[in-house]
N, C-alpha and C positions, 0 to 999 in steps of 0.2 A: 682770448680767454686763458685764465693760470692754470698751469696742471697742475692735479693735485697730487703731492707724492707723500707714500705712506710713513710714517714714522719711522725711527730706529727699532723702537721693541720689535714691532709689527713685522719689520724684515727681517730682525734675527730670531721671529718666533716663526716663520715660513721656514727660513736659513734651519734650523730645530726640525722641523717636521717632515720638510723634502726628504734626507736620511734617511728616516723611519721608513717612509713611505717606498723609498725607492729598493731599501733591503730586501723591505717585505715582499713584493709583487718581485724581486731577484729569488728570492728563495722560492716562492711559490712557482717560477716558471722552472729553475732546476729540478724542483721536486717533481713535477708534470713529466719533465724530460725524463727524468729515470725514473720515473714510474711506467712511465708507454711500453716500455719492451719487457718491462717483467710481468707488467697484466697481460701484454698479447700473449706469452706464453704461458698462463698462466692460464688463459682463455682456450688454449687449442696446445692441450696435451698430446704427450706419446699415446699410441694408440697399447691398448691394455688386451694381450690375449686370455681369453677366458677358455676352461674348461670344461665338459661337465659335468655337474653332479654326479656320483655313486650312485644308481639308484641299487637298493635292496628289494629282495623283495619279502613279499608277508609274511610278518611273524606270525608265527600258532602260540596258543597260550596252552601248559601241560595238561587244564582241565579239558576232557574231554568227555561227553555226556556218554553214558554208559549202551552199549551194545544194544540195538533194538531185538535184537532176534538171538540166536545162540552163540555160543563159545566159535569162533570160523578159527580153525586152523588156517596157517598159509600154505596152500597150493599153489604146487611153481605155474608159469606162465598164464596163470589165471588170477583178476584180479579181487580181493575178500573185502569188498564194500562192505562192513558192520553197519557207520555210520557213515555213508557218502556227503560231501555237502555239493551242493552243487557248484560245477565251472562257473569262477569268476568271467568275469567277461576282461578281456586281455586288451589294451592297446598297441598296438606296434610300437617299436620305438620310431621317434623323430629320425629322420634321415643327417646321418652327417653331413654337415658344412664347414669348410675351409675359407678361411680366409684369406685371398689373393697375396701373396710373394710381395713384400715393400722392398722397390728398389733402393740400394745401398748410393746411402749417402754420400755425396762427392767428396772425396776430401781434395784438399787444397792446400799448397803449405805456403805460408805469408813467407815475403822475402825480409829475412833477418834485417836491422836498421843500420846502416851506416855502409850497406853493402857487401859485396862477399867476406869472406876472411882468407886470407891467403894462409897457407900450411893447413890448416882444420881439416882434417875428414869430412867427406861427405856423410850427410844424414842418410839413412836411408828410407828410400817412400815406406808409409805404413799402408800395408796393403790393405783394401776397401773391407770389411766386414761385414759378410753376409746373413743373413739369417738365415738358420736352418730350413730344408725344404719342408713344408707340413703333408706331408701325407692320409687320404682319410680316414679316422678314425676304423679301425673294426668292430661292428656288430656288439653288445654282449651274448654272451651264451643265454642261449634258449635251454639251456640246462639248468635243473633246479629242483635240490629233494631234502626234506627235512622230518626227521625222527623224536618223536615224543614217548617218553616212558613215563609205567608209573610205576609207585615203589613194592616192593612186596612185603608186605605186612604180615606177620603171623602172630594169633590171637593166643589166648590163655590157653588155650585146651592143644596147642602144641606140648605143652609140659606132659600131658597126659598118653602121649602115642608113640611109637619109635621112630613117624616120619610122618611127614605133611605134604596133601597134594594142594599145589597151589598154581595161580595165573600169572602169568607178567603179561598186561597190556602196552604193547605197542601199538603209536598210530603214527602214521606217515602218510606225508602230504607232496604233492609232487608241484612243487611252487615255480616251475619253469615253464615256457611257453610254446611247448610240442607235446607230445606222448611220450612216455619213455618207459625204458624194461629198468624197473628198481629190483635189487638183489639185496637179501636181508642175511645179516649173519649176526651171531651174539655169545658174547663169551658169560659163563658164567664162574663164582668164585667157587670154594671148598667148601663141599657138602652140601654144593645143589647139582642136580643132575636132571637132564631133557626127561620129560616123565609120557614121551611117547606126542612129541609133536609130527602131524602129516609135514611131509614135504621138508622135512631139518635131516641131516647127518651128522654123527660125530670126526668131527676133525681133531681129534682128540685136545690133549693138556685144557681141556673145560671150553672148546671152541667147538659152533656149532654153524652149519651153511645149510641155510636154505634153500628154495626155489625165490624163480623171480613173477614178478608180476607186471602187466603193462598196464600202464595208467596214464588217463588222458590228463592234457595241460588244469592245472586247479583241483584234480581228483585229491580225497583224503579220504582216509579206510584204514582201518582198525585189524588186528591180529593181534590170537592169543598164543601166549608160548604156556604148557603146559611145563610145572616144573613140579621138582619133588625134591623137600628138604629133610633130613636126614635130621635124627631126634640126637645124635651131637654135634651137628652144625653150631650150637649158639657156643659151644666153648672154643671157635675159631675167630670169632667177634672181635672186632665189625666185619665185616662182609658185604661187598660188592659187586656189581657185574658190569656191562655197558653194553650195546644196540649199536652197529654200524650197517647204514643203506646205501649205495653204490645205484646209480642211475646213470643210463646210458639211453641212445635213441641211435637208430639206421642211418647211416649217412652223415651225420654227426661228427665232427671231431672232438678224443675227450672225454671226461665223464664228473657228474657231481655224485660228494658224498657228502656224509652227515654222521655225526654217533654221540648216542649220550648215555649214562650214566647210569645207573638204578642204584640204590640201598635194598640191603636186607634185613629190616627192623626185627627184633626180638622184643615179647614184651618182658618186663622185671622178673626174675627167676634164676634160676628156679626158684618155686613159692617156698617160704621160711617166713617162719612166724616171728613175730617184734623184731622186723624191721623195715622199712620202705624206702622205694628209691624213685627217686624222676630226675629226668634230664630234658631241656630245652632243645629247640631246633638252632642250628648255627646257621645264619645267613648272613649271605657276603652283599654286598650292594655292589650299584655297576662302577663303583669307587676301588673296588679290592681292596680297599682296608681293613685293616683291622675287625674282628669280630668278639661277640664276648658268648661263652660258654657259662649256662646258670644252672646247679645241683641242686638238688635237695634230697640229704639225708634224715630220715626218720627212726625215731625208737617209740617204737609201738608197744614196746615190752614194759612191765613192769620194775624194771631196774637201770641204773643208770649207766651207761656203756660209754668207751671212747671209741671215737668214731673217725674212719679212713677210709678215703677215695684213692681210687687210681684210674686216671683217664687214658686210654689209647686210644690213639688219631691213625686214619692212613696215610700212607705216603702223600707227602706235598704241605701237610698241618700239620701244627705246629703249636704250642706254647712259647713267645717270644719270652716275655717277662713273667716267671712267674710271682702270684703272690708271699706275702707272708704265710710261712707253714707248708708252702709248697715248696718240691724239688723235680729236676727235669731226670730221672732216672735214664732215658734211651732218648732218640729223637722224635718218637712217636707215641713214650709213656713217659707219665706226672704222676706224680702222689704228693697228696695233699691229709694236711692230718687236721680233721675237723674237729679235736679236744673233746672235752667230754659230753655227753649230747644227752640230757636229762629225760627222763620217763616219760613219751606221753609230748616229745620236744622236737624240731625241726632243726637240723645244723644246712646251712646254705652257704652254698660257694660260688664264688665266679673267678673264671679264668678269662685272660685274652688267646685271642686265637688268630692266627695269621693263616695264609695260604697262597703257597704259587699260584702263579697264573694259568700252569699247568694242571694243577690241581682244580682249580675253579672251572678250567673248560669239563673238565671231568666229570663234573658235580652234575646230580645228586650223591653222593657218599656217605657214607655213614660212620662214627663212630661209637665207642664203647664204652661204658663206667660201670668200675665193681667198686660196690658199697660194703664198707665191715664194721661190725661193731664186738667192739669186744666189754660183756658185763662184767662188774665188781665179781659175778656169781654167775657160774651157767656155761654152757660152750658159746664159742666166736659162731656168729651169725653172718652169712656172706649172701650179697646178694649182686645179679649184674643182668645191666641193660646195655641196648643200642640205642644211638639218637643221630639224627639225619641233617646233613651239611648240604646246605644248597649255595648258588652262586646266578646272580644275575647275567654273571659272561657267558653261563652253558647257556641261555635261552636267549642269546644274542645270534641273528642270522649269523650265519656261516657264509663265507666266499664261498662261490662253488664254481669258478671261471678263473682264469689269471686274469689280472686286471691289464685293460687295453693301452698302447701306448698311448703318452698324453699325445693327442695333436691342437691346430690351431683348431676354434670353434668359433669363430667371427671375433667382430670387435668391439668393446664396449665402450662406452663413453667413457672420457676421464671425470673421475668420482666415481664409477660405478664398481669396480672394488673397492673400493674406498672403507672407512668408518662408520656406513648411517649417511651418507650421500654430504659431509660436510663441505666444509671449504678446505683446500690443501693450503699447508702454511706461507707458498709463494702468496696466493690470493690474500692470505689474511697481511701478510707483507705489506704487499701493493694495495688493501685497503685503509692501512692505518698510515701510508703516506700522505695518500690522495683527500685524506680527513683532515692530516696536518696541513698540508699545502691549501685546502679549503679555508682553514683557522687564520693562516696567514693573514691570503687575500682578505678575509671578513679585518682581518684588524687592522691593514692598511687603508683599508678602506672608511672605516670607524676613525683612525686619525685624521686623515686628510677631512673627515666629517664636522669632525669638534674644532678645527685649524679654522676652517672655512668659517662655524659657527661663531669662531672669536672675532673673525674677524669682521665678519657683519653687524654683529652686536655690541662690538665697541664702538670708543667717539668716533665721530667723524671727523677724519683730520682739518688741522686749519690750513689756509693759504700758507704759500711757501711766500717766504720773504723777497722779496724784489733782490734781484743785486745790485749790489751798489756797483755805478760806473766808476 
């Protein structure tokens, strides 16, 4: 029987195809090849020391429900429940663990290609690299106290007296997790004075130390400071004071504290007739940016006046930029000239207002604006208030421990510090190889398919011709 042998085309359309074919499945098996060792690593990362969290502990919010029962002085080593809430219930903390010491990697130094070098110095070994020993974490402090003030406000009929007896509520919370002896002291500014609180002394220049109290782990309790403001306090405005509480417990090493801030608000006054004054509260967010301060001058008179502000801020505030019409007279007063402010008319201002960081722990504080107006007819009418700067960094927990060395806390899977648990960009590498090298094989595959295809569905060749003898 004759064999049959395939045409010319036929073999240089194979001759055509094998090529392709054989590139393809060459590339796809490179690609595999250097793919393999970047996914196993890829697959079994370095191991990732984690440590942990900060825990804080509970914030108090400064409203606090008013005294069930009377005014409690603080008595030293006794403790003045007003408003007890009751002991949280405490967890322990979780027990530190370490994670086992990795032994240091071998190193090895590959012998240079073509063998030694004669005259070169020798290299020298790089010595193994250990990791640091982790030692156990220490404990946090079972120490933990936290002070809330509120402000003191005095009413209209301050105008009418030579002096005013008034409260400062303090409440403190003893936010640590043992019993502890808290010690209360508190400075006040010019022109208030202790108005006969049990259990305080004068330490003099406006500093005052009280007794202490023992209060068990979650305890919160209330004390009033008696104070007495003096009927020219408000021409020292703004006005000030702050609360520092110092806790300690037996045995204990260390101690936590805490202190915040008060204002001593005045209302508008002294009273004078056609003209009025308000001032907004300044609040800083937990951004410490920038803030804005909002006036309002009034002519309540029947005539038309021109009208001037002057603001003063305490230490740490500020006016960065002032507006048009304003100027920075000192670093602590502005004047601003609010033009002429018609009968019966509101002139309104706003300033920007900045603040240390310092200043913001500080806060609540207060500052001061005197309103003037002067009429076409009549004498200058002055009038001057206080208005209250607060700061979301003062009601931010306070450290009350040094913070513990970092140590090892076990190990976490690679990804799990990570972004949201993604892929690392070796993975994403080694994925977008393994997709080409897949593309590949599919399309040598697909040729050698349609080759095959041509070649079944063409003619079918004729006999080969005899040869001739």
């Amino acid at each position: 029987m004759a064999r049959l042998k395939a045409s010319p085309g036929l073999r240089a359309e194979g001759r055509r195809t094998a090529p392709w074919l054989a590139t393809a499945l060459a590339l796809g098996l490179l690609t595999a090849l250097a793919v393999g060792p970047a996914w196993a690593n890829a697959a079994t990362p370095d191991p990732v020391v984690a440590t942990d969290p900060v825990s804080e502990p509970e914030a108090t919010t400064s409203e606090e429900p008013p005294p069930t029962e009377g005014p409690t002085d603080p008595v030293p080593t006794e403790p003045a429940p007003e408003t007890t809430a009751p002991a949280p219930e405490t967890t322990p903390p979780a027990p530190a663990t370490t994670a086992p010491d990795l032994p240091p990697a071998p190193t090895t130094a590959a012998p240079a290609p073509g063998g030694p070098t004669t005259g070169a110095p020798p290299v020298p070994p790089v010595p193994p690299v250990r990791p640091p020993a982790s030692g156990p974490v220490p404990p946090p402090s079972p120490l933990g106290v936290q002070v809330t003030t509120q402000d003191v406000t005095l009413r209209e009929a301050y105008w009418n007296t030579a002096s005013t007896a008034t409260t400062l509520q303090v409440t403190i919370h003893n936010t640590g997790t043992t019993a502890e002896r808290i010690r209360l002291s508190y400075r006040l500014p010019t022109g208030l004075s202790d108005a006969g609180t049990k259990g305080c002394t004068d330490a003099g220049a406006g500093t005052y130390h009280c007794g202490a109290w023992t209060a068990e782990a979650g305890a919160r309790f209330s004390a009033l400071i008696r104070l007495r403001v003096d009927g020219d306090a408000w021409r020292q405005m703004p006005l000030a004071g702050s609360v520092q509480v110092v806790a300690d417990a037996p045995g204990l090493p260390g101690e936590a504290s805490d202190d915040q801030g008060f204002a001593v608000l005045f209302p508008p006054g002294p009273p004078v007739p056609g003209i009025a004054l308000a001032a907004d509260e300044v609040t800083f967010d937990i951004s410490g940016a920038a803030s804005t301060l909002a006036l309002r001058l009034g002519n309540t008179g029947s005539v038309d006046a021109a009208g001037r502000v002057e603001v003063v801020l305490p230490a740490g505030v500020t006016v960065p930029t002032p507006p048009d019409g304003c100027v920075v007279v000192d670093p602590t007063r502005t004047r601003c000239d609010a033009g002429v402010v018609a009968a019966g008319r509101t002139a309104e201002l706003r300033l920007p207002v900045e603040a240390t960081p310092e200043a913001q722990r500080e806060a609540p504080l207060s500052g001061a604006v005197i309103g003037h107006l002067d009429p076409r007819s009549g004498s200058t009418r002055q009038v001057q208030m206080s208005f209250r700067i607060t700061a979301a960094a003062a009601l931010a927990t306070p450290v009350v421990s040094p913070p513990a060395a970092t140590g090892s806390q076990g190990v976490l899977p690679g990804g799990a510090a990570g972004d949201g648990g993604g892929a690392s960009s070796v993975q994403r590498t080694a994925i977008i190889l393994i997709v080409v090298s897949a593309l590949l094989v599919v399309l040598a595959l697909a040729l050698a398919t349609t080759s095959l295809r041509r070649r079944l569905n063409g003619p079918a060749p004729g006999p080969a011709p005899e040869p001739v003898d």
